[in-house]
Phi, psi and omega in degrees: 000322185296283224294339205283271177353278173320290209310302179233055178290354179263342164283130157294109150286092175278003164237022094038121116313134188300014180251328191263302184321328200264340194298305190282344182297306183294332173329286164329305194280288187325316162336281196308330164314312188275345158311317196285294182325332185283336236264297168291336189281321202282325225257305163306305168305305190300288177329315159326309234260263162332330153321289195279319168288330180309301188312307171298340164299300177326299170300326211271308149353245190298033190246045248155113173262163198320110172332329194254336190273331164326281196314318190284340169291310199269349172255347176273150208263151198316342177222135202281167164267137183269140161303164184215141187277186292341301210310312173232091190269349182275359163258320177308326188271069229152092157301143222278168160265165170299150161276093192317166190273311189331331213265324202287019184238005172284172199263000203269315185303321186284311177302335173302300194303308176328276168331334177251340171304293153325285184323291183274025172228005158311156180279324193289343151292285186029085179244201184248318182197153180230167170225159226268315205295313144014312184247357165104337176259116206261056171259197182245062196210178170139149190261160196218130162252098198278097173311270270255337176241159163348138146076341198034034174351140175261149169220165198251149189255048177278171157060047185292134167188143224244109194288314201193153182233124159212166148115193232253166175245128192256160190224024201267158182305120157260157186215166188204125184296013189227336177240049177294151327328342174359143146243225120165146179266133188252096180321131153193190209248101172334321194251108155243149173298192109216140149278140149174185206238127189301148213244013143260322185275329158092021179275147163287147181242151206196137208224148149220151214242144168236182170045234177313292179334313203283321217276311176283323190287327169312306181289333184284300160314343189278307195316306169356293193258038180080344162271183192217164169295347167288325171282320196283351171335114164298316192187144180233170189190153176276089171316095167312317200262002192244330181295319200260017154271313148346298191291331177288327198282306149019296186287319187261352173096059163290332196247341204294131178269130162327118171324281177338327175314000000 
């Protein structure tokens, strides 16, 4: 009878005995402090609630790449075709999205890397480091060749980003695998911080680079935002000896973008 009660306490029951009436009345009071408290607490849990799925919709959302970014991994040959200025200026000049942690243990991540790796240690490349936009891909990713340590290693970067810059600006001739024949002395900063997740532990991770190294990280971080080393360029040039290396791979179509592309 009590749960009855609670249940249509909001009904007058007039035949109710004056007894069951003073029971619910005193119910009521008793009550109403933890009514009240609920009363605030469900409009929150329930926010919560809505939170938390949006937030898993979002991740699960963006933990995937992208149909053209599938195609450009699973269709391009162990060494990638590079982007290049003018003709794709809409993935360079296009800042990248980020890389979810979800992603780097798929087999589609392990093949990008495989691939832009082969791609920039080709002899018609041969660069220091590339970034995904570079390769067709507008991710947070790119390889480093660390001058600066033993062996002088390539290691792979996501979710590359440069925390802080100090010590003095350096002016030295830079080249870029997307503006070729190009050159330019490029101002940049001896010392940078850099982050970024580890792509076994999937922990962040956090460095600080000095010299050439630091130097390769700057520029590889500008692709991110779209930018190339021509633009902060003081003065730019055509690398005669860099044209003409070219000019054999060229000749056999080396450089040629995939029909499919």
């Amino acid at each position: 009878m009590a749960a009855k009660v609670r249940l249509f306490s909001n009904i007058p029951f007039l035949f109710f005995t004056p007894e069951v009436r003073i029971l619910q009345q005193t119910d009521k009071t008793m009550d109403s402090p933890l009514r009240k408290m609920n009363r605030l607490l469900i409009p929150v849990m329930a926010g919560l609630l809505l939170a938390g799925v949006l937030l898993l919709w979002h991740d699960r959302k963006d933990a995937s790449f992208l149909p053209r970014e599938k195609q450009i991994i699973l269709q391009s040959d162990s060494v990638m075709y590079v982007t290049v200025l003018p003709q794709d200026s809409l993935i360079l000049r296009t800042p990248v999205r980020d890389l979810p942690k979800a992603l780097l243990h798929t087999d589609l991540f392990h093949t990008l890397a495989a691939k832009m790796l082969a791609t920039v240690r080709a002899p018609q490349q041969d660069g220091v480091g590339i970034a995904a936009p570079q390769v067709g891909i507008s991710r947070r990713l790119a390889w480093v060749q660390r001058y600066d340590k033993e062996g002088e290693p390539w290691e792979l970067y996501p979710d590359i980003r440069i925390l802080a810059r100090s010590g003095g600006l350096t002016h030295d001739p830079e080249g870029c695998l997307s503006v070729p024949p190009l050159q330019g002395r490029v101002p940049r900063h001896e010392t940078v911080v850099i982050s970024w997740t580890d792509p076994q532990t999937l922990e962040e991770r956090r460095d600080t680079v000095h010299g050439y190294t630091a130097i390769i990280f700057q520029h590889e971080c500008d692709h991110m935002e779209g930018t190339v080393c021509t633009d902060r360029a003081d003065s730019v040039w055509t690398s005669p000896s860099w044209a003409a290396e070219r000019a054999l791979f060229e000749a056999a179509g080396t450089y040629q973008k995939p029909e499919w592309w």
